[in-house]
VOPAMI-645746 format. One record per atom (N, C-alpha, C, O): residue in three letters; x negated, z negated, y negated; atom name; residue number from 0. Coordinates in steps of 0.001 Angstrom, whole numbers, plus 500000, padded with zeros to 6 digits. Last residue first. Layout:
rest,u,w,v,atom,nr
ala,X,Z,Y,CA,NUM
...
***
This chain:
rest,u,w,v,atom,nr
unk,131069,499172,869391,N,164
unk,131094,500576,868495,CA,164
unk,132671,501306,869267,C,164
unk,133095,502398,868889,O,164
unk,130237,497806,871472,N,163
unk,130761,497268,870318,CA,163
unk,131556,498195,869558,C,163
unk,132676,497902,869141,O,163
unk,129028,499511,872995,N,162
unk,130304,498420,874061,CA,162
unk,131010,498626,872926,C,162
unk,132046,499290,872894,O,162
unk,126550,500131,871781,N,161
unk,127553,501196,872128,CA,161
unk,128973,500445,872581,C,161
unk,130012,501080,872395,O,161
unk,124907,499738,869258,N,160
unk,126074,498592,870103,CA,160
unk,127333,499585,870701,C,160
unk,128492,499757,870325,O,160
unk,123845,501458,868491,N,159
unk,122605,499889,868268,CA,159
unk,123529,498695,869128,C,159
unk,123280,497547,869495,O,159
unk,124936,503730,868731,N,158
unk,124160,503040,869635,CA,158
unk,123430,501602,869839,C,158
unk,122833,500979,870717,O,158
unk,125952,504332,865831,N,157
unk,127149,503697,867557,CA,157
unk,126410,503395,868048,C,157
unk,126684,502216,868274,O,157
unk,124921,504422,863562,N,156
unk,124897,503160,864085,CA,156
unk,125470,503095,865624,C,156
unk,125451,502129,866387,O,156
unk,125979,506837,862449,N,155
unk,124299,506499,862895,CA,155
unk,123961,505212,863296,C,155
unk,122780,504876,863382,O,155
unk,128228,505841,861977,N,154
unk,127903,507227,863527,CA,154
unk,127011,507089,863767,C,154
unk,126644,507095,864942,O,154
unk,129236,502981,861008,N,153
unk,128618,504160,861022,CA,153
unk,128074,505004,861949,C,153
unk,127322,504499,862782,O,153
unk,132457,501715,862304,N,152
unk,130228,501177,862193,CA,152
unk,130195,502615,862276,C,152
unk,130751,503349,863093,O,152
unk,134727,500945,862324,N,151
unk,134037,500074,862234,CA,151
unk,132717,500595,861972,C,151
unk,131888,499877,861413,O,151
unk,136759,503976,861445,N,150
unk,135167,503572,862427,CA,150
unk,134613,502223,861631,C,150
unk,134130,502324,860503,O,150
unk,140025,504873,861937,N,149
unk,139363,504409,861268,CA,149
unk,137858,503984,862311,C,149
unk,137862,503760,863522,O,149
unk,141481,508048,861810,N,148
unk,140736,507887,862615,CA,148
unk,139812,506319,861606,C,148
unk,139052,506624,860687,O,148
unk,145270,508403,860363,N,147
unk,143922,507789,860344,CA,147
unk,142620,507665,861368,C,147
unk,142950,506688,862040,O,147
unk,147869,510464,861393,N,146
unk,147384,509643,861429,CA,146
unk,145446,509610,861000,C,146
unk,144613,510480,861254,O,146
unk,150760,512714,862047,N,145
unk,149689,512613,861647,CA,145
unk,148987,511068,861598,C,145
unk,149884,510263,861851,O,145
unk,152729,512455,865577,N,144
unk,152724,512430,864084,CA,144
unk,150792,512597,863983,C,144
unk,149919,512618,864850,O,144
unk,150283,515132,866721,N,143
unk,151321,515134,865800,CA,143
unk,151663,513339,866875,C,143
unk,151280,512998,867994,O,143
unk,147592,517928,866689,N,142
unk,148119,516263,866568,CA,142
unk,148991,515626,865584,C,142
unk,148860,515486,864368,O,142
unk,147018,520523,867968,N,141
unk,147472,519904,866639,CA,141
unk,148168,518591,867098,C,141
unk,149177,518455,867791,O,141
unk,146563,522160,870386,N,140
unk,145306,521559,869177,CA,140
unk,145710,520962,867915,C,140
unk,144964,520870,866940,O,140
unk,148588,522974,871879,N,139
unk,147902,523623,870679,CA,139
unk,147604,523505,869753,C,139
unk,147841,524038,868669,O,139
unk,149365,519293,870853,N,138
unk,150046,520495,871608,CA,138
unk,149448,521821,870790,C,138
unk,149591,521973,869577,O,138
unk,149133,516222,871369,N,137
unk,148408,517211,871397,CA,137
unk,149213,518398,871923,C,137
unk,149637,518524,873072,O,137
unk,150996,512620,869848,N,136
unk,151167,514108,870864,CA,136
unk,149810,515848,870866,C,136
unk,150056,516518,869863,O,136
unk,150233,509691,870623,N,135
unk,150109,510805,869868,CA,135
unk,150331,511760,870792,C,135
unk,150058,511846,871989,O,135
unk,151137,506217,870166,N,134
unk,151027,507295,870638,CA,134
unk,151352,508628,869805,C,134
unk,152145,508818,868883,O,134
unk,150128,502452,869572,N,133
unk,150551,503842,869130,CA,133
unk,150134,505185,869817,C,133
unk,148941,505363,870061,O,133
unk,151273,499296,870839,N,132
unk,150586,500898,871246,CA,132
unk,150971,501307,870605,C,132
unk,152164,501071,870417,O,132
unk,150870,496420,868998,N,131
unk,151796,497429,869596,CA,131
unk,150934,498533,870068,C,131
unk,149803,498607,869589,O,131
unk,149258,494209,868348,N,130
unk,149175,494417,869487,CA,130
unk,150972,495694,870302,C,130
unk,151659,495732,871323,O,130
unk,148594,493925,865774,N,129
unk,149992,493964,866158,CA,129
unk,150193,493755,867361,C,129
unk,151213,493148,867687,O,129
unk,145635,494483,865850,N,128
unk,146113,493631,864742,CA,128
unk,147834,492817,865048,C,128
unk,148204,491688,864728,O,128
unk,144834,496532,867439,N,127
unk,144613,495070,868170,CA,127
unk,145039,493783,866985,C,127
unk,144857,492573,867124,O,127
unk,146451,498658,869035,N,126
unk,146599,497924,867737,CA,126
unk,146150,496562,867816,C,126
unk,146844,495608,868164,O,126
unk,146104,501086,871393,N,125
unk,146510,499805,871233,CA,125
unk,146011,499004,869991,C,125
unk,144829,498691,870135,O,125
unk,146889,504328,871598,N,124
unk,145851,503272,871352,CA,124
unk,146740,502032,870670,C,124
unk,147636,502012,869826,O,124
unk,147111,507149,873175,N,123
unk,147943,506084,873014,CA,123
unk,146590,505073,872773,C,123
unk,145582,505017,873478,O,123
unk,147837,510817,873843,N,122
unk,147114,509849,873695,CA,122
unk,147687,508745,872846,C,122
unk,148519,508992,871973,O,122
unk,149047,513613,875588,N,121
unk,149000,512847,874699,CA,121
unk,148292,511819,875166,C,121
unk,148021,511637,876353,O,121
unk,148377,517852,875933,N,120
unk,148549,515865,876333,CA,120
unk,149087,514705,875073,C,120
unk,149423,514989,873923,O,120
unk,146200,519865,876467,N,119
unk,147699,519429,875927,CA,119
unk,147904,518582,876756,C,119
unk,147700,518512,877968,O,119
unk,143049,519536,878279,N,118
unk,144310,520212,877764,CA,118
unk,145401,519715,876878,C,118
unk,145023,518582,876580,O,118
unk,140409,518599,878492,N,117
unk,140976,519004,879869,CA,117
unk,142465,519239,879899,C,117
unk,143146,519220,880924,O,117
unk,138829,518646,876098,N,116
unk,138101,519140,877309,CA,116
unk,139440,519609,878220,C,116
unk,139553,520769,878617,O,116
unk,140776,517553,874585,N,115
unk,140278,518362,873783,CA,115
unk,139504,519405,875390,C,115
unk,139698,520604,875593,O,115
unk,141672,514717,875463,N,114
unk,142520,515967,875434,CA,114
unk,141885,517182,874935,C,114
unk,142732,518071,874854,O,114
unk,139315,513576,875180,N,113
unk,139683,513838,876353,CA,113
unk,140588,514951,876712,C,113
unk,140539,515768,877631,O,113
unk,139530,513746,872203,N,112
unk,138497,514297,872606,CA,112
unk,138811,514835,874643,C,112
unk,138614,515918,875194,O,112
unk,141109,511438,871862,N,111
unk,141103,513068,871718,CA,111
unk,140520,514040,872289,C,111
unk,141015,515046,872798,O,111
unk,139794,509174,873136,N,110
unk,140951,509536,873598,CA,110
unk,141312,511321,873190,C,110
unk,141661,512193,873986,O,110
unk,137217,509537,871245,N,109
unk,137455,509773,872352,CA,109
unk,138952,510477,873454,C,109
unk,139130,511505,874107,O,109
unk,138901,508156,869564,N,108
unk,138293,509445,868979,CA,108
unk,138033,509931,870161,C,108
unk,138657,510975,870350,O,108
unk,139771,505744,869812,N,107
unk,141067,506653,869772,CA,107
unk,140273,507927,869608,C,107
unk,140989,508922,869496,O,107
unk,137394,504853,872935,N,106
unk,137996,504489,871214,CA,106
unk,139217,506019,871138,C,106
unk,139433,506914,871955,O,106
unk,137252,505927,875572,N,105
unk,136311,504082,874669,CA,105
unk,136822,504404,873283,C,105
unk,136145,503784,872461,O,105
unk,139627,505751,877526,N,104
unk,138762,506464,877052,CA,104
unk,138450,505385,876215,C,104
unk,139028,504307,876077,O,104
unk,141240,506478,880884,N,103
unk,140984,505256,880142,CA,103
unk,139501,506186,878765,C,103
unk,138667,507010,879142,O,103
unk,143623,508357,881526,N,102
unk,142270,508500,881584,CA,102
unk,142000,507523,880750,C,102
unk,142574,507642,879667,O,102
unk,146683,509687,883806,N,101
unk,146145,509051,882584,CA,101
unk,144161,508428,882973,C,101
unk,143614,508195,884051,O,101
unk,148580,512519,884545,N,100
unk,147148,512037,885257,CA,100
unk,146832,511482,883875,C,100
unk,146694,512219,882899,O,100
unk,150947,514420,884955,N,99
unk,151004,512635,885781,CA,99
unk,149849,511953,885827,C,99
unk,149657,511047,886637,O,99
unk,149778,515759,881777,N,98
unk,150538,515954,883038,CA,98
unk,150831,514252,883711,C,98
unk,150894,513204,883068,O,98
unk,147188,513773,880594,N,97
unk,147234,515442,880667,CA,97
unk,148529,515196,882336,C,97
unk,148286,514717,883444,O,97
unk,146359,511385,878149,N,96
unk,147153,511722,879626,CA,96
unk,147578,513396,879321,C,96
unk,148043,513985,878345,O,96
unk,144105,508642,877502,N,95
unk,144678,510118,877212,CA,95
unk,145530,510074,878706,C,95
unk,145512,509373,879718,O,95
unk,143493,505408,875921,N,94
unk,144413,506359,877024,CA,94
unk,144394,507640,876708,C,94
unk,144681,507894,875538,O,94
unk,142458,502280,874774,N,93
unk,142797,504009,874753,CA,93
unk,142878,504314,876096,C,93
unk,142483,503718,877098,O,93
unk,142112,499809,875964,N,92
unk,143134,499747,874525,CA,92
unk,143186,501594,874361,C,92
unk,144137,502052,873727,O,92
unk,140888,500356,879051,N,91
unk,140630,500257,877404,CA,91
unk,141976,499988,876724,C,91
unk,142951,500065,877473,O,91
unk,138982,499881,882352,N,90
unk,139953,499889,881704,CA,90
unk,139862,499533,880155,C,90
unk,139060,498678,879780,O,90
unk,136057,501780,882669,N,89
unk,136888,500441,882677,CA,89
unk,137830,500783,882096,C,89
unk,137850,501773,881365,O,89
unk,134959,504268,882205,N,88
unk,134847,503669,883674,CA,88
unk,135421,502439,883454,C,88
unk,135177,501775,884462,O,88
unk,136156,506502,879684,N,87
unk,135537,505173,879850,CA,87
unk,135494,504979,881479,C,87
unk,136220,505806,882032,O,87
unk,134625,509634,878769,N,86
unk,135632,508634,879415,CA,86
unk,134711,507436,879971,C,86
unk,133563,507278,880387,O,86
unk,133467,511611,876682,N,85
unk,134305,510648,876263,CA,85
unk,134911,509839,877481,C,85
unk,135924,509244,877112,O,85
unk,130971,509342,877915,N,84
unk,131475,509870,876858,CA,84
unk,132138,511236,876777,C,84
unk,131323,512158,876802,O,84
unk,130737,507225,880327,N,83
unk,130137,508865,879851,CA,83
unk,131411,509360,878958,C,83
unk,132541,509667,879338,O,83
unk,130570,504231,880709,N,82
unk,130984,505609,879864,CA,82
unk,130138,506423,880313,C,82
unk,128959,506263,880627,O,82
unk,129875,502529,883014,N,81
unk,130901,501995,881653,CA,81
unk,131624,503252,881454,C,81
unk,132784,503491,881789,O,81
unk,129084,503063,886325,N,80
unk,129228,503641,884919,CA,80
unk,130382,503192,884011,C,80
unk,131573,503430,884212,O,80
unk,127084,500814,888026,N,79
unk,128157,500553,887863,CA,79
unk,128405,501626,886264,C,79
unk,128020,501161,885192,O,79
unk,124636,499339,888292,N,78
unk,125013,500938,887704,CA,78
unk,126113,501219,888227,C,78
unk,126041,502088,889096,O,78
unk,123937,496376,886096,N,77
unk,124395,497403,887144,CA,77
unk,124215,498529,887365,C,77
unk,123465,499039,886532,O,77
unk,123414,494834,883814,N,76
unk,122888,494803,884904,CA,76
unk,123416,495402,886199,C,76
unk,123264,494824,887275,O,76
unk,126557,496450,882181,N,75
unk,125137,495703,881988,CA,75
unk,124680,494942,883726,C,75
unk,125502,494624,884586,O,75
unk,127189,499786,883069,N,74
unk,127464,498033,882843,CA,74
unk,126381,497057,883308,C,74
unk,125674,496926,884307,O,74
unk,125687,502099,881497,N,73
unk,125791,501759,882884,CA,73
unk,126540,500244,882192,C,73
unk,126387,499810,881051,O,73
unk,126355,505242,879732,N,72
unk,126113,503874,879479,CA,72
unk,126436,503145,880837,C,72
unk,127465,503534,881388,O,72
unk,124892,508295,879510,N,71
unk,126109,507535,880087,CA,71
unk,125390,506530,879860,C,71
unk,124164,506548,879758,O,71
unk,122951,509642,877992,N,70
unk,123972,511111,878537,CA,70
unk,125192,509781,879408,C,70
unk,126241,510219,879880,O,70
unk,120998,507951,877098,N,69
unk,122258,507749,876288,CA,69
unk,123536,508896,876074,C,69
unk,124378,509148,875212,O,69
unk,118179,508134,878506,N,68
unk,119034,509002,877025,CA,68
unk,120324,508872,876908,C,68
unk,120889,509900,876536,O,68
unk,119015,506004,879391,N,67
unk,118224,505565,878741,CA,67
unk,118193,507090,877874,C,67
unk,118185,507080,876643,O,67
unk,121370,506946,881360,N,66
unk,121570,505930,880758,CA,66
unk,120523,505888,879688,C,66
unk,121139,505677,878642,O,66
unk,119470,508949,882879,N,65
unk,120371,509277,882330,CA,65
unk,121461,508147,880999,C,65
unk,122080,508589,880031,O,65
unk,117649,506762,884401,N,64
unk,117567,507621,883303,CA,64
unk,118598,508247,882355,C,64
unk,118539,508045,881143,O,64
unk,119545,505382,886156,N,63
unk,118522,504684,884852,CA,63
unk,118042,505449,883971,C,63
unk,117927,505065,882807,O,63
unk,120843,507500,887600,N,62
unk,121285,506704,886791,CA,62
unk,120619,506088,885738,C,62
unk,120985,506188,884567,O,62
unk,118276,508133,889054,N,61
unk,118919,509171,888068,CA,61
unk,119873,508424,886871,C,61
unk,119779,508610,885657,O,61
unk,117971,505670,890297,N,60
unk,116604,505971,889224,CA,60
unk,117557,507203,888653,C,60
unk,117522,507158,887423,O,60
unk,120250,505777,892051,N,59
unk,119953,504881,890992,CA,59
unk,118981,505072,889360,C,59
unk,119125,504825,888163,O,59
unk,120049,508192,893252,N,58
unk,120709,507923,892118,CA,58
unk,120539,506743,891403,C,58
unk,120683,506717,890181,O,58
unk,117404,506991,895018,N,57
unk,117246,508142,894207,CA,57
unk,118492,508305,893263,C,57
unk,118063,508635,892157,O,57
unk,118572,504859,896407,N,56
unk,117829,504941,895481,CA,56
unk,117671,505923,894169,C,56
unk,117757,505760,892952,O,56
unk,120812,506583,897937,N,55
unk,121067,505319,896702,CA,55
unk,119828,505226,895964,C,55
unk,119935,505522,894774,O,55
unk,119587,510038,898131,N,54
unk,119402,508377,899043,CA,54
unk,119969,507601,897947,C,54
unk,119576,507982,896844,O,54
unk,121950,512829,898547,N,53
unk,120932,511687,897675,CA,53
unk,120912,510573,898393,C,53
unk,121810,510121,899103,O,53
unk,124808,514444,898772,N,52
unk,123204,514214,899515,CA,52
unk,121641,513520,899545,C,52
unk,120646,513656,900257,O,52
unk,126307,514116,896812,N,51
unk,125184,515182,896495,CA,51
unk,124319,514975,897720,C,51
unk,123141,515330,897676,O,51
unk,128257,512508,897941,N,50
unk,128470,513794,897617,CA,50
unk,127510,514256,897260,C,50
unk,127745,515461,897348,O,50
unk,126650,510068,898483,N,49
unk,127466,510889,899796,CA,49
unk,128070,511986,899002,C,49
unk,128640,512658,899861,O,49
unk,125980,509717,895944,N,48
unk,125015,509752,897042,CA,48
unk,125342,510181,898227,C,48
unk,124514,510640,899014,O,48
unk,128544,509133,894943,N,47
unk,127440,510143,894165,CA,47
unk,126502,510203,895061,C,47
unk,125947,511276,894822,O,47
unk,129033,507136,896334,N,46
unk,129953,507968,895997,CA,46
unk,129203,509544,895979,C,46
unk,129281,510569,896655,O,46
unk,127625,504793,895432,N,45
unk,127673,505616,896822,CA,45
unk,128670,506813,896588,C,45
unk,128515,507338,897691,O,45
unk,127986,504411,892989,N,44
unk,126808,505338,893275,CA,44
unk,127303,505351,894532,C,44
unk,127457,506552,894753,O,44
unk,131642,505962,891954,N,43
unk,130675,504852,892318,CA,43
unk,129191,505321,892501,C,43
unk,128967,506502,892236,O,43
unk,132660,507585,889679,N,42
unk,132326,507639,890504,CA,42
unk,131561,506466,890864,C,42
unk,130812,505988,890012,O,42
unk,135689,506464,887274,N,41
unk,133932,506562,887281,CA,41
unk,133930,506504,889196,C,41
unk,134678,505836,889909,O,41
unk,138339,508160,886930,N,40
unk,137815,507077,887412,CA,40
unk,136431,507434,887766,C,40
unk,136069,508432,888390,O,40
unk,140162,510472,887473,N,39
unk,140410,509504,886455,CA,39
unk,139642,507735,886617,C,39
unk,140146,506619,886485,O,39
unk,139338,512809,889414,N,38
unk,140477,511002,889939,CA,38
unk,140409,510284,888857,C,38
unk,140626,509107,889145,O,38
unk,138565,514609,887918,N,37
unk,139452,514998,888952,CA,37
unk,140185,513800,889235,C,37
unk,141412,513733,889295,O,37
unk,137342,514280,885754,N,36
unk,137945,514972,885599,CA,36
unk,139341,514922,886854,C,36
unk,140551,515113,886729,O,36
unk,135649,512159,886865,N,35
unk,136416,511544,886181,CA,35
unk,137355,512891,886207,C,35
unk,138394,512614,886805,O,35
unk,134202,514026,888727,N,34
unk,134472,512614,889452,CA,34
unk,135829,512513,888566,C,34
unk,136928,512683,889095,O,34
unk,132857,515591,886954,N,33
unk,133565,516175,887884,CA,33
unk,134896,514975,888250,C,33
unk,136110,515080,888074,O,33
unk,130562,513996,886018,N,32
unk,132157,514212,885058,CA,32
unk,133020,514941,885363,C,32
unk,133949,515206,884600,O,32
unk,129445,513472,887729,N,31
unk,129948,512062,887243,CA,31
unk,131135,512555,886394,C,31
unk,132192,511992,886107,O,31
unk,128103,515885,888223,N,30
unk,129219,514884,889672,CA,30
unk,129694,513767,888762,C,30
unk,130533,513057,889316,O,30
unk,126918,516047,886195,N,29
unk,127839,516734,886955,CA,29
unk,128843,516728,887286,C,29
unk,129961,517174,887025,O,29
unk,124880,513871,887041,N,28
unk,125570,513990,885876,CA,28
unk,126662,514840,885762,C,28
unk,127569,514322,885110,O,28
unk,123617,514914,889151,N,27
unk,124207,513814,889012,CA,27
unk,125468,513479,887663,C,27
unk,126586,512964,887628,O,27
unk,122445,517496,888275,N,26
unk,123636,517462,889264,CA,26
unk,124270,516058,889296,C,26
unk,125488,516024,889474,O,26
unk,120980,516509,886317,N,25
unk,121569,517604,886325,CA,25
unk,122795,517194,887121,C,25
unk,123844,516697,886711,O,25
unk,118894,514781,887665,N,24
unk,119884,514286,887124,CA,24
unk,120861,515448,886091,C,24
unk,121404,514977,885091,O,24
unk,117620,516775,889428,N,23
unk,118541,516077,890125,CA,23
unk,119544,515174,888925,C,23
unk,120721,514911,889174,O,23
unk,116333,518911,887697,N,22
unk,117063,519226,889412,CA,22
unk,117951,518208,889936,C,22
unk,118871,518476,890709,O,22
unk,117064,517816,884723,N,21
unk,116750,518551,885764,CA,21
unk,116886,518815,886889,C,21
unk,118078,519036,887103,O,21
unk,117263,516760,882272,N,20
unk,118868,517430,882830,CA,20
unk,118109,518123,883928,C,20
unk,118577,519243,884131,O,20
unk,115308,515458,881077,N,19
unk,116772,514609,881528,CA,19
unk,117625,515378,882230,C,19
unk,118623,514909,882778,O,19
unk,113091,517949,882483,N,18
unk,113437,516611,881749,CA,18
unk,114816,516082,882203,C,18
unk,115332,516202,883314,O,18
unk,114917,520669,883054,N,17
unk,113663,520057,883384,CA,17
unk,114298,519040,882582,C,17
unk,115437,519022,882114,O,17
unk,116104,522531,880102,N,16
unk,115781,522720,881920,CA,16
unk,114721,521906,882493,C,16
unk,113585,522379,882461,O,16
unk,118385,521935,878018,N,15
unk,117333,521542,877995,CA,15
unk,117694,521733,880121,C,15
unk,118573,521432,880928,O,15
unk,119896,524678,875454,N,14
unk,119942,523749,876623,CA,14
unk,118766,523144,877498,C,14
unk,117979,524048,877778,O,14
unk,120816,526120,872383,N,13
unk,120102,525956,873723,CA,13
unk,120125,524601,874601,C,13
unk,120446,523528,874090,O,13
unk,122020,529204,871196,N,12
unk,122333,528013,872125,CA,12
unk,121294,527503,872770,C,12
unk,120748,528157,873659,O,12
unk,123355,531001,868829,N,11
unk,122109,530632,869300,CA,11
unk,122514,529039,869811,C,11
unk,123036,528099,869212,O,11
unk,126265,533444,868807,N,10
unk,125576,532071,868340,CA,10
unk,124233,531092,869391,C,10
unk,124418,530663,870530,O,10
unk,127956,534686,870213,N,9
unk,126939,535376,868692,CA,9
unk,126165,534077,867919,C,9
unk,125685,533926,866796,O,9
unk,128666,533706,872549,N,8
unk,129283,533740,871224,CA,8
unk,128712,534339,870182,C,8
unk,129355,534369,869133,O,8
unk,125044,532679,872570,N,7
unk,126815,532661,873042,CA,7
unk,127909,532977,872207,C,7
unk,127997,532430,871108,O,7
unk,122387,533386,873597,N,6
unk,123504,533549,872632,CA,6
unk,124585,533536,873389,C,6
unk,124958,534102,874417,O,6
unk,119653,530624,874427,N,5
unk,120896,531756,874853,CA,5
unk,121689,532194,873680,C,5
unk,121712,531422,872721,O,5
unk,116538,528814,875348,N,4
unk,117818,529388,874091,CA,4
unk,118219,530702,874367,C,4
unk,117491,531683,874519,O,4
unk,115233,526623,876864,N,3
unk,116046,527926,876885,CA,3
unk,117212,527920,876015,C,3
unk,118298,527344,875955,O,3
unk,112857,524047,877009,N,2
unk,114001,524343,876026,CA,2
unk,114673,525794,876513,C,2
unk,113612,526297,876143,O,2
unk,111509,522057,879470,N,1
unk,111959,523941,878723,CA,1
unk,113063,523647,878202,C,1
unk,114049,523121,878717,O,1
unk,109152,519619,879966,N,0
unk,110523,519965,879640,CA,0
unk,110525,521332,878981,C,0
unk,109718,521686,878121,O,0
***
């Protein structure tokens, strides 16, 4: 694995060439957040195998990796994609929406976050105490009304139960 460090910005960057992000789970990975960007919905593996030119196998094993650094979470005994962070591949209690196009996302931090990559929008999370939706507006990066981000489980904990978390 090559580390390459760039300035960007006047700021030291680097990015990993080879290893998890290499010739092929590079492009897989890619294609997975191309996929969501564009149809609001996890790419299937055939999907990903008739757009990159890949045998199913060969995404699969990209999939298994990419999952085991924790660049996407697969549904359990599948590869079938849960997440790639921030968008969910199942339906959620969160939502972002940019224009006529809504995006299932895995918690209200996410849901931002969705708006944060792909523009001014709003976002909506479901109250699982009330079971009302609350919605938020994003407009040049300011989120209005104001509100709480609350986290069941410490940041250094999301993985021990990513579904959970």
């Amino acid at each position: 694995m090559i580390i390459q460090t760039v300035l960007r910005n006047g700021r030291r960057s680097s990015t990993l060439v080879g290893g998890i992000l290499g010739q092929v789970n590079g492009p897989v990975r890619a294609y997975i957040y191309r996929h969501f960007r564009d149809e609001a919905a996890a790419p299937s593996t055939n999907d990903i195998a008739s757009a990159l030119g890949m045998s199913y196998e060969a995404v699969t094993r990209a999939l298994d990796e990419l999952a085991a650094a924790h660049a996407i979470v697969l549904q359990p005994e599948t590869h079938s994609i849960w997440m790639a962070h921030p968008f969910s591949g199942v339906p959620t209690d969160y939502t972002a929406t940019v224009g006529e196009r809504t995006w299932y996302a895995n918690c209200g931090w996410d849901s931002i976050a969705i708006l944060a990559l792909l523009g001014d929008g709003s976002f909506a999370a479901k109250d699982p105490l009330t079971d009302t939706t609350n919605e938020w507006t994003v407009r040049d990066g300011l989120v209005t009304p104001g509100g709480v981000v609350h986290f069941l489980v410490p940041a250094r904990q999301f993985w021990d139960d990513i579904g959970y978390t």
